[in-house]
Structures are given as C-alpha cells and as structure tokens.
ZAMARGU-4260 file (C-alpha; in steps of 0.2 Angstrom, whole numbers, plus 5000, padded with zeros to 4 digits):
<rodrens>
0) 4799/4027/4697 | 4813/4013/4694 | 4803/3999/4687 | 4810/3989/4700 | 4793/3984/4707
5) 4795/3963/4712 | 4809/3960/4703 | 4822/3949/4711 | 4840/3956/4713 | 4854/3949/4720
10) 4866/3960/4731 | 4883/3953/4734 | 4892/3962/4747 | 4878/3964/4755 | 4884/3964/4776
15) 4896/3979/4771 | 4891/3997/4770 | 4887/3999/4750 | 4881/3984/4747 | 4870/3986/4762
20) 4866/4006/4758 | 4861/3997/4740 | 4850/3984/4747 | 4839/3997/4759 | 4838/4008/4744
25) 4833/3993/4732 | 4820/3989/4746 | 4815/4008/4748 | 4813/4004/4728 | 4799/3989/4728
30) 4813/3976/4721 | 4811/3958/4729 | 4829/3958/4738 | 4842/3945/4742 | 4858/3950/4751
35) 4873/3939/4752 | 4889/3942/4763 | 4903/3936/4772 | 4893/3941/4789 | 4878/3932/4793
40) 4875/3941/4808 | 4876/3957/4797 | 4863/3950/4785 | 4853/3948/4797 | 4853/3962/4805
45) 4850/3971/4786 | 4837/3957/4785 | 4825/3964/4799 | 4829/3980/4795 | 4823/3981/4778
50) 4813/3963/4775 | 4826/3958/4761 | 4832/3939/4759 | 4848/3932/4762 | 4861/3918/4755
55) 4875/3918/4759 | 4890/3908/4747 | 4907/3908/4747 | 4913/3918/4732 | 4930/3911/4731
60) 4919/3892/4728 | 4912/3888/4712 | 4904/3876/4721 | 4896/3887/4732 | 4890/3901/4721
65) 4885/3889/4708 | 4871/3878/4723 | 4867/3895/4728 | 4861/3903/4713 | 4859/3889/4699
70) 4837/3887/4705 | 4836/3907/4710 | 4825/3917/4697 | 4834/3931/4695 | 4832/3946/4685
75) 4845/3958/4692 | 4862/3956/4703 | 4873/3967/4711 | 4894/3962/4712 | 4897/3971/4726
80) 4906/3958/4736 | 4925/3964/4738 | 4941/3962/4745 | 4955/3977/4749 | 4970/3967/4748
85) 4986/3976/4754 | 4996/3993/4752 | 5009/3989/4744 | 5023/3992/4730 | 5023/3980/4714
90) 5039/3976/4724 | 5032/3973/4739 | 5017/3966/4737 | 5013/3947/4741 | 5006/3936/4729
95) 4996/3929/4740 | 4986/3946/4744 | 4987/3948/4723 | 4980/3930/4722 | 4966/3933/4734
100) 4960/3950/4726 | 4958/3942/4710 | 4947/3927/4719 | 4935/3937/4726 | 4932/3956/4715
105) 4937/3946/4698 | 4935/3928/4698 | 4921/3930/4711 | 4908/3942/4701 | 4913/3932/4686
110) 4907/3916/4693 | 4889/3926/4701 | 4888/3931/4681 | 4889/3916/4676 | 4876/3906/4685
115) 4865/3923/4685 | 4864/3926/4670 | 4859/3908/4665 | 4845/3911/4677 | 4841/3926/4666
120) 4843/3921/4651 | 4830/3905/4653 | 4816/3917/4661 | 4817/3927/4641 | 4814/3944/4653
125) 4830/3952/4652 | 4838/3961/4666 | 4852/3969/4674 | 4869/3968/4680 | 4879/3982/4691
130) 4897/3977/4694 | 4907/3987/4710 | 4922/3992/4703 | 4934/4007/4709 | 4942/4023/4702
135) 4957/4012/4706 | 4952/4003/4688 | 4954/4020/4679 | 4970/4029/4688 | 4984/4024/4695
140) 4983/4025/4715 | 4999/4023/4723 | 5000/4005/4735 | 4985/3999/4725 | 4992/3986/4712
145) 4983/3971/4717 | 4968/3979/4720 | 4968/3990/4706 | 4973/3973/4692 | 4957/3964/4699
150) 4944/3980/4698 | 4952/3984/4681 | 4950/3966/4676 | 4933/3968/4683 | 4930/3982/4670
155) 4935/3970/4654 | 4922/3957/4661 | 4908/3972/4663 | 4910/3976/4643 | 4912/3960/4638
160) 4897/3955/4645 | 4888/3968/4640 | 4893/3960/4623 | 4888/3944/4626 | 4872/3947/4635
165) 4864/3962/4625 | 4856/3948/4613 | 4846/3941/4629 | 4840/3960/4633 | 4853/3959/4649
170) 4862/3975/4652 | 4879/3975/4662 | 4889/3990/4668 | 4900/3997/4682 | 4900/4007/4694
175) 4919/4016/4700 | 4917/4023/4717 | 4930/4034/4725 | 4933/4031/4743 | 4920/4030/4756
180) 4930/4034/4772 | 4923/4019/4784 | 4933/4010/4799 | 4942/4001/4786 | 4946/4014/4775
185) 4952/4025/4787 | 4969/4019/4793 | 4976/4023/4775 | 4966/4038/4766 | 4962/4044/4783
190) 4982/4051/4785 | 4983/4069/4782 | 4999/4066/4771 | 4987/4053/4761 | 4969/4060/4761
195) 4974/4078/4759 | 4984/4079/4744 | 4970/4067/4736 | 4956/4078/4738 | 4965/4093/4733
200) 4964/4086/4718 | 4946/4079/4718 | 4937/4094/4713 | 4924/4091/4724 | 4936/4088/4739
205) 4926/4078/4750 | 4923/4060/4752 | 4909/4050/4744 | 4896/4042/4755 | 4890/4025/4756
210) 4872/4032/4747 | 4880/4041/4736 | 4888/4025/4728 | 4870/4016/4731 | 4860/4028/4721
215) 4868/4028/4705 | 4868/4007/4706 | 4850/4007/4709 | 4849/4019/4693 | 4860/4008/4683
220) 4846/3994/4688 | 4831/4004/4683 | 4821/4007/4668 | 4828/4024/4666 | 4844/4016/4661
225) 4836/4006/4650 | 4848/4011/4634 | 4865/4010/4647 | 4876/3995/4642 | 4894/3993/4644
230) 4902/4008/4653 | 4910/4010/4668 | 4904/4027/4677 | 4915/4035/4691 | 4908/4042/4707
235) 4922/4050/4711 | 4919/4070/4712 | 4928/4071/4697 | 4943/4065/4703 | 4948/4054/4686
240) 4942/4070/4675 | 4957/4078/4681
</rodrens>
C-alpha cells in the first residue's frame, strides 16, 4: 500500500510518543526500522514490541550523529527527535533554553540530513525525508519563542532541502503537529485558562493524538506522496486556517 516494503528508515525521537507511534506504524507498514532516542530503555522496549532496530546518538554531537549514520544504508529518515524548551517571554527567556532548542530540533535534524542524505544519494534510489515541526512554526503561541525560532528554522531547512535534494529523487517535507496532550504537555496546555481558549478556536476542538501525527508522516514517506516536495503540512484541526 505505502511502498514502504524493506526499506530502511531512520526514526529520530523514536523513545517518545510520535516518534514511537511512527515507528510501530512504519513497522505495521513493512519498512526495515531503526529508532533512535535519548531513552535506551524506551528503545528497547519499542524494540521488542515491534522488532525495529535501534542507535542511539547524541543529536547535539556532530561526532556522534555522523559514526552513527555515515555506513547506514538509508533510504528514508524521520526528524522526530525534539526538545520543549521553556515557557517564556522574549524577555524572560534564557539563552541558554534558546540555545539548546536550536541544538537539538534545528541543528540536530540538520546534521541527521546531512550524513543521511549522503547515504542516499550514493545508493542512486532516492528517498524520503519527514522533518517534525510544530504549528508553533506557522503562528504565534504565546511563551513559545525559543521553541517556535527553532521549528520555524526547521521549516527553511525542510524547503531548502527539498531544493537541493530533488535532483538525487530525495523528497523532504514537514509535518506541523498541534498538541498532543502527554505527561509533559500537560502541565501548560492542560490549564483550563490555557487549553480552553485554544481549542475554542481550533475548529476541531480537541487535541491531536500521538497516531494522528504518525499517519500522515508515514504518508509523507510512501509512494503515494510520491510528487510531495517541500511543504510543510499542519495537523492541527485547523487551528492555523483560522
């Protein structure tokens, strides 16, 4: 159904809930899987459960990303591996927290590009790349100005590489999720003066689940996608049409 059948996808992100919804749906899919994460137990436990490989690298380490990927054979890869940051005002927020967001959801899935798409591009099979952004990259969310500057950085890298790898048959595109209401979610959107006035204006009014996000990236993958290059697609329940 997806063309997916043995091909080698990477999953960053992979020990928290998308990346490890996109993983068992990748599986569920016939791809050849390998899940990274900052949990090892957590890959692990994703491991057994669906029969997927795991590496896990340091996305903050050049280093580390490049030993990890530069002899992989790789035709697809997943930037899922993120980092929240802080609620904060632009004048309260610490640089620190700014730096750090842009390490691991810009710097990070520009580095993972880098060395998989060289893996790509040597094989001469094209392929596919799914960056995890945020609706966070397409309006302004209040308390969200690191985290927002590094998923909307991520968006410029999405389209340029789309530029620059188009020619090798590589397609790259994003995926902008609204929230998914987890543990760590919950402490900010899940305030009735926070949560309720957003989805009022979601039109959908509910929040998006971990699958939900997962399906559409495992689209983006597949052969049916196959003339889908460059954009950056909410999953939002319409909240950014608005």
């Amino acid at each position: 159904m997806w063309g997916l059948d043995g091909r080698t996808i990477l999953v960053t992100g992979a020990s928290g809930g998308i990346g490890g919804a996109t993983v068992r749906q990748l599986v569920a899919a016939g791809a050849d899987v390998i899940a990274s994460g900052r949990s090892t137990a957590a890959l692990e436990t994703l491991a057994a459960g669906t029969g997927c490989r795991i590496l896990p690298f340091e996305l903050e380490s050049e280093e580390s990303v490049r030993n990890a990927l530069q002899h992989l054979d790789l035709w697809g890869v997943v930037n899922c591996g993120g980092f929240g940051g802080e609620i904060a005002t632009p004048m309260e927020t610490d640089i620190a927290v700014f730096d750090k967001a842009i390490a691991i959801n810009t710097r990070g899935a520009l580095l993972v590009t880098k060395y998989a798409s060289q893996s790509m591009i040597r094989q001469g099979k094209g392929g596919a790349i799914v960056n995890v952004s945020s609706q966070a990259a397409l309006v302004a969310l209040s308390g969200h100005i690191s985290y927002a500057a590094s998923k909307t950085a991520l968006d410029s890298i999405t389209r340029v590489s789309a530029l620059e790898l188009g020619p090798h048959g590589i397609r790259v595109n994003s995926v902008n999720p609204t929230v998914v209401m987890t543990e760590m979610s919950a402490f900010y959107w899940g305030r009735p003066e926070i949560g309720g006035p957003f989805l009022d204006k979601m039109p959908l009014r509910r929040w998006a689940t971990e699958d939900e996000i997962a399906a559409p990236i495992v689209f983006l993958l597949g052969d049916g996608a196959s003339m889908i290059s460059g954009v950056t697609l909410p999953i939002d329940g319409g909240f950014t049409s608005c």
